[in-house]
N, C-alpha and C positions, 0 to 999 in steps of 0.2 A: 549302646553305651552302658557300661557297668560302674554303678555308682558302690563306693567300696571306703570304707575309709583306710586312711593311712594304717594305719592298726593292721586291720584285714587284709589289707598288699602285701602286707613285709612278714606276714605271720607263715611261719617255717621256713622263710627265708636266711635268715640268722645263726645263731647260737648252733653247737651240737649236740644241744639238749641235756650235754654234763656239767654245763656253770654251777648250778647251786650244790650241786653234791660235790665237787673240787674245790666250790670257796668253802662249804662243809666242813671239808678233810684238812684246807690249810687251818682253818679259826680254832676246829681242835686241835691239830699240832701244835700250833702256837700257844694257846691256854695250858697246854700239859708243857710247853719247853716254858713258861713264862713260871711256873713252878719246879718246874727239875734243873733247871741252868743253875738257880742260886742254892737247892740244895747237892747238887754234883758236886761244883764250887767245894764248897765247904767238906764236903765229905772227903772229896779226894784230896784236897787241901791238907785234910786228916791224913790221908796214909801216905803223902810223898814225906822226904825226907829223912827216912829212918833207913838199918840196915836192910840187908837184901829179907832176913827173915822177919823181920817187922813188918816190913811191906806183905812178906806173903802172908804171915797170919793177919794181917788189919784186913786183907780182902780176902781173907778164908773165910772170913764173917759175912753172913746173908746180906744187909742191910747194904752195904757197900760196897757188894758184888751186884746187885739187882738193881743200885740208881746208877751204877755206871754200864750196867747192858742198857737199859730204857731209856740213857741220855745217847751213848751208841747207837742207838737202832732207828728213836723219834730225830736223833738231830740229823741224822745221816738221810732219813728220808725226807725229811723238811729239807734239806740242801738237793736231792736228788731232783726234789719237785722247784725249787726254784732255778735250779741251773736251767732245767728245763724249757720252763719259762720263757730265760732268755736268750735259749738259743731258737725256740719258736718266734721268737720274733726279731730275731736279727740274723739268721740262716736261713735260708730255703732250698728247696729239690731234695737232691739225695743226701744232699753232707747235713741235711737238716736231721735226717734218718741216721744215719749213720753216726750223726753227734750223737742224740739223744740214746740211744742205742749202746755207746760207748758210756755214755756217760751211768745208765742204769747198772752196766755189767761193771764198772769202775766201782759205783757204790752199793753193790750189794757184794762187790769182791773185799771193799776194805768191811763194810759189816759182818762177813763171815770169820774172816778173818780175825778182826778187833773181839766178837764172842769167839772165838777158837783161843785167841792168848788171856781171855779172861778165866774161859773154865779149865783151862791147864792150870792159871795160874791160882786160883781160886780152890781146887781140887787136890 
């Protein structure tokens, strides 16, 4: 008879050993969109509504090109990783594979994209 405590049974039974470096990656994503959402807001706020060449010189400027790539890019993968999520736990087998799979090649297609009409647009 092996005396063991509860602890000691379940240990490497568990986790995949990437929890705290995943909750890691959402808490900073989150503290950098919990800053960039309100100044994106405001900034793009600034350059919509004007003619087509107002618009492109307001985002030929640095400032205005670079909080709307890093709201592009952070908010895009903050969504990647949450869809993710819940299709981990409400899909299984292969369509679980196959979502998540779609859904990474979806949002790194619209980020490439979204910086491709920025630096056209910007440039």
């Amino acid at each position: 008879m092996r005396y063991l405590t509860d602890r000691k049974r379940a240990q490497g039974l568990g986790a995949g050993k990437s929890g705290t470096q995943t909750h890691w990656h959402t808490m900073v994503r989150a503290m950098i969109l919990t800053v960039l959402v309100p100044v994106f807001i405001f900034t793009f706020g600034a350059g919509i509504g004007g003619t087509y060449e107002e618009v492109l010189a307001y985002f030929s400027r640095p400032f205005p090109a670079i909080v709307t790539g890093l709201m592009l890019v952070v908010g895009l993968l903050q969504l990647m990783y949450e869809v993710q999520e819940a299709i981990e736990d409400y899909v299984h087998g292969v369509m679980e594979k196959v979502s998540i799979a779609a859904v990474y090649a979806l949002g790194y297609t619209l980020m490439g994209a979204g910086l491709f009409a920025l630096v056209k647009l910007s440039l």
